[in-house]
N, CA, C and O of each residue as an XYZ file, in Angstrom:
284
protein
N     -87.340    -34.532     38.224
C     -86.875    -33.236     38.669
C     -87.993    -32.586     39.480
O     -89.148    -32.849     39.145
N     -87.780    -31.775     40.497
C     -88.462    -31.620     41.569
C     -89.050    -30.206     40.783
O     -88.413    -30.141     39.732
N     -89.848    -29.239     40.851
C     -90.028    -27.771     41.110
C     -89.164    -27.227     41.650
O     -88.658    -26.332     40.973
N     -88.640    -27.416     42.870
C     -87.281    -26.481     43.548
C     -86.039    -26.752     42.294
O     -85.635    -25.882     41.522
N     -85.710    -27.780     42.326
C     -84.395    -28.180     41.411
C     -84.807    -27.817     40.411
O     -83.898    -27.736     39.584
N     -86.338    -27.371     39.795
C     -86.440    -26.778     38.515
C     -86.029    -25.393     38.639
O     -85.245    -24.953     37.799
N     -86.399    -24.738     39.457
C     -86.370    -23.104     39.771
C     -85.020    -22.513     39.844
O     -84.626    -21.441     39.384
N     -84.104    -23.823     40.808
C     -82.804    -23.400     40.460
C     -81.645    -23.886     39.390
O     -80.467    -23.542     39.293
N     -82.116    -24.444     38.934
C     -81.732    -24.594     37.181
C     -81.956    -23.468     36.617
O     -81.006    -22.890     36.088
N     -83.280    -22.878     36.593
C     -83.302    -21.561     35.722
C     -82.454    -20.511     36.130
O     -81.857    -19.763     35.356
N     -82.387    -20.446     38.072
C     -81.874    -19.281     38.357
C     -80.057    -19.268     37.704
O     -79.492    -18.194     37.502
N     -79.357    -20.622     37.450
C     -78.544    -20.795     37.161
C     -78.277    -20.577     36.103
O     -77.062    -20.615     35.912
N     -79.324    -20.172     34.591
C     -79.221    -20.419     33.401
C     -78.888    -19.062     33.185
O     -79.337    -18.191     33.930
N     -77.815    -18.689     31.814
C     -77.875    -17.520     31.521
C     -78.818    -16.913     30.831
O     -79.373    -17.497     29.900
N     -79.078    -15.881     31.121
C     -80.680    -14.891     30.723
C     -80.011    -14.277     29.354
O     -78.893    -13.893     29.008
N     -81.412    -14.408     28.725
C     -81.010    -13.309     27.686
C     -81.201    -11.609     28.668
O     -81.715    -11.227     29.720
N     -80.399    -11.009     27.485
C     -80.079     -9.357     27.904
C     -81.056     -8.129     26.885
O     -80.905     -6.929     26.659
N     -82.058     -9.140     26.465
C     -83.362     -7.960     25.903
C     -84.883     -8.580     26.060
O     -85.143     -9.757     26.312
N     -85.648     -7.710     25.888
C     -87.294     -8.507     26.203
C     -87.349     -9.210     24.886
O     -87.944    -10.279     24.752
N     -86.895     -8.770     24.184
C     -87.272     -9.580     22.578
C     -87.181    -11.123     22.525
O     -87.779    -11.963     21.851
N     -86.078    -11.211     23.614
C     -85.566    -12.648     23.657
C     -85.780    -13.380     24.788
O     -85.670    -14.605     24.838
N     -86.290    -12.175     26.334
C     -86.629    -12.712     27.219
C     -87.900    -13.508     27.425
O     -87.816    -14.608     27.973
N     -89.108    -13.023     27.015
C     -90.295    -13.526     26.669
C     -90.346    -14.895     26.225
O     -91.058    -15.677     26.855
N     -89.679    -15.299     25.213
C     -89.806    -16.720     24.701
C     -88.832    -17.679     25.386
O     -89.073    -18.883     25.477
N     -87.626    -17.056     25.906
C     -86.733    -17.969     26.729
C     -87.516    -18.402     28.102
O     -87.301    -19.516     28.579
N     -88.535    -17.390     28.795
C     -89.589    -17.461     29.755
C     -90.381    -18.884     29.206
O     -90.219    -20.030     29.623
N     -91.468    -18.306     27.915
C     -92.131    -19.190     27.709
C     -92.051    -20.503     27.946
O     -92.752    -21.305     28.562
N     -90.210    -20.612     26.815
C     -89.837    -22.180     26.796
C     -89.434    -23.171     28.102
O     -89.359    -24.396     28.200
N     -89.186    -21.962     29.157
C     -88.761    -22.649     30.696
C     -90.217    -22.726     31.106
O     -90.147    -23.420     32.120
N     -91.017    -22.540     30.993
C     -92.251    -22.708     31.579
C     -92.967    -24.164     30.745
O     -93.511    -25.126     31.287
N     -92.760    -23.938     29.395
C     -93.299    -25.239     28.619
C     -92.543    -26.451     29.144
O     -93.236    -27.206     29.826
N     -90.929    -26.891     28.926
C     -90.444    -27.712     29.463
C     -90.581    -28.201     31.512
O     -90.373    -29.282     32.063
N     -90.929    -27.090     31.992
C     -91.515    -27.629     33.018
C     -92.268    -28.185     32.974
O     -92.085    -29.307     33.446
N     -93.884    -27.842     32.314
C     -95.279    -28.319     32.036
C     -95.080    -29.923     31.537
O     -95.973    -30.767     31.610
N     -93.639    -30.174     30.985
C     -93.496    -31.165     29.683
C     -93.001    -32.277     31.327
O     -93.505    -33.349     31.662
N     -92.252    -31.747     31.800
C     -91.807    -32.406     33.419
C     -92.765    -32.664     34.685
O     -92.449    -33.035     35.816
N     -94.237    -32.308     34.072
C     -95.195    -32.077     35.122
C     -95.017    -31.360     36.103
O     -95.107    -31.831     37.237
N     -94.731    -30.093     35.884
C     -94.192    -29.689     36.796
C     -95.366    -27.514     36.849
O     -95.060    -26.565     36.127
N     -96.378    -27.513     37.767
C     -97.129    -26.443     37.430
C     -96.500    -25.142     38.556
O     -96.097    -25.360     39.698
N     -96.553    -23.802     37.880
C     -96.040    -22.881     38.495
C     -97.121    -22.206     39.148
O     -98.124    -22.326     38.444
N     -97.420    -21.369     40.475
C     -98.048    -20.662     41.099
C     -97.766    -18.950     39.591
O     -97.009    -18.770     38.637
N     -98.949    -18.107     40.294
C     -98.292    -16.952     39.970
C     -97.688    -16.367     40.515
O     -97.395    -15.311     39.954
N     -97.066    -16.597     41.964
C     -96.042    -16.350     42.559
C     -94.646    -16.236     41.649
O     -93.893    -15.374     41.197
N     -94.818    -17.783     41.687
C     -93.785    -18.398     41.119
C     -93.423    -17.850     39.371
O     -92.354    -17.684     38.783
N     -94.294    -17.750     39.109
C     -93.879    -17.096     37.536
C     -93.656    -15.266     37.399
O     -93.526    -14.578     36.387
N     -93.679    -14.896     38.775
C     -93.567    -13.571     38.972
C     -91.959    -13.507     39.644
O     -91.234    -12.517     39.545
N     -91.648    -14.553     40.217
C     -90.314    -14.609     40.756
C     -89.551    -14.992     39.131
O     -88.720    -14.275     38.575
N     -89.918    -15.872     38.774
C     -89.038    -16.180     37.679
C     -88.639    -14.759     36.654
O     -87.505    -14.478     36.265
N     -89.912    -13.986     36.361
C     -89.866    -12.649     35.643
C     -88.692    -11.958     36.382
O     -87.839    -11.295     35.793
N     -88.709    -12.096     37.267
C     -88.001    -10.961     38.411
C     -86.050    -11.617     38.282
O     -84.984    -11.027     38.106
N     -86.339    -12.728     38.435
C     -85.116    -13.237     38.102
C     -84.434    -12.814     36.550
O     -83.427    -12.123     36.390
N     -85.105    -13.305     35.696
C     -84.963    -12.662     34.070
C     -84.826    -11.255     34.223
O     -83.896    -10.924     33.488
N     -85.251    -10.339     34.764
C     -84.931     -9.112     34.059
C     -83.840     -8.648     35.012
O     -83.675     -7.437     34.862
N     -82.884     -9.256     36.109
C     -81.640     -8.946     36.389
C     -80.894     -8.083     35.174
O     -80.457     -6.938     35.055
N     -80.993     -9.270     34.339
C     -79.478     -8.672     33.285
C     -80.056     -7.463     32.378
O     -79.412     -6.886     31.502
N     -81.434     -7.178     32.764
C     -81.806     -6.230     31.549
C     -81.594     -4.917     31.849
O     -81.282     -4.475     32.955
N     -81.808     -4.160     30.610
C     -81.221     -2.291     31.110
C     -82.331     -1.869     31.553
O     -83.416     -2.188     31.066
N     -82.189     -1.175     32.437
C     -83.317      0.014     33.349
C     -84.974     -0.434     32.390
O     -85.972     -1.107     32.649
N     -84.474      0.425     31.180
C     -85.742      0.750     30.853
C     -86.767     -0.568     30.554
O     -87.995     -0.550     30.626
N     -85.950     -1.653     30.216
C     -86.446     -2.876     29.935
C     -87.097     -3.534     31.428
O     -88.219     -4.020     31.570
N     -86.177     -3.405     32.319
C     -86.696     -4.061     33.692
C     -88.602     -3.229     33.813
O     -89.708     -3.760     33.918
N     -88.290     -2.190     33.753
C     -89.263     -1.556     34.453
C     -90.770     -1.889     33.279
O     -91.930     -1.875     33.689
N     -90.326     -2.196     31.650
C     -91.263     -3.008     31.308
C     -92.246     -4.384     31.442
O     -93.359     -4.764     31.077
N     -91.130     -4.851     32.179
C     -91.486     -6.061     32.561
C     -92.253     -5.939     33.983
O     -93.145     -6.647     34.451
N     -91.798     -5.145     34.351
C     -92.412     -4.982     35.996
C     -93.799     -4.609     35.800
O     -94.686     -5.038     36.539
N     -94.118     -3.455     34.369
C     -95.597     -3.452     34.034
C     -95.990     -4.351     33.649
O     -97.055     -4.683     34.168
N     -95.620     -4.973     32.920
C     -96.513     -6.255     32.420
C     -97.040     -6.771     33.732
O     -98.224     -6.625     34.035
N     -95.755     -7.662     34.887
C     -96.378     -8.070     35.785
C     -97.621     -7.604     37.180
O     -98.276     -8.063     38.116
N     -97.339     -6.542     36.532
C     -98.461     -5.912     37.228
C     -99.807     -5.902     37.072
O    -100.573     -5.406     37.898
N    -100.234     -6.566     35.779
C    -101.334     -6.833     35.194
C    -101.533     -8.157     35.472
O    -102.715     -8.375     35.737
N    -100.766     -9.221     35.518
C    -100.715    -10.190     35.795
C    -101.770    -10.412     37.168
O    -101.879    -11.521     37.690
C-alpha cells in the first residue's frame, strides 16, 4: 500500500464524532501505517487532524486546532 492509497483509505474511513475517541482512532491509523512502512510528514499528520475533526462539534474542532498549533 502506497502513502497516497493510505491517506485515502483514512479519508474514506468513518471518524469518530468526539476527541475522546478521536485521538486513539488517529494514533491507531498512524501505528498501522508505521506497521506498513509507511512515515508521515507533519504536514501530513496535520492534514489527517484536519480531516478527523470534520465530524466534530465546533467546540471540539477548535480543540484540536490548538493542539495542532503546538505541534
Amino acid at each position: 500500500m502506497t502513502k497516497q492509497e493510505f491517506l485515502n483509505n483514512f479519508a474514506q474511513k468513518e471518524k469518530p464524532k468526539d476527541t475522546t475517541s478521536a485521538m486513539p482512532f488517529l494514533m491507531e491509523s498512524i501505528n498501522e501505517a508505521k506497521r506498513n512502512g509507511i512515515e508521515f510528514t507533519k504536514e501530513e499528520v496535520y492534514s489527517m487532524c484536519t480531516e478527523l475533526s470534520k465530524n466534530l462539534p465546533e467546540k471540539n474542532r477548535r480543540q484540536v486546532e490548538r493542539l495542532l498549533k503546538m505541534l
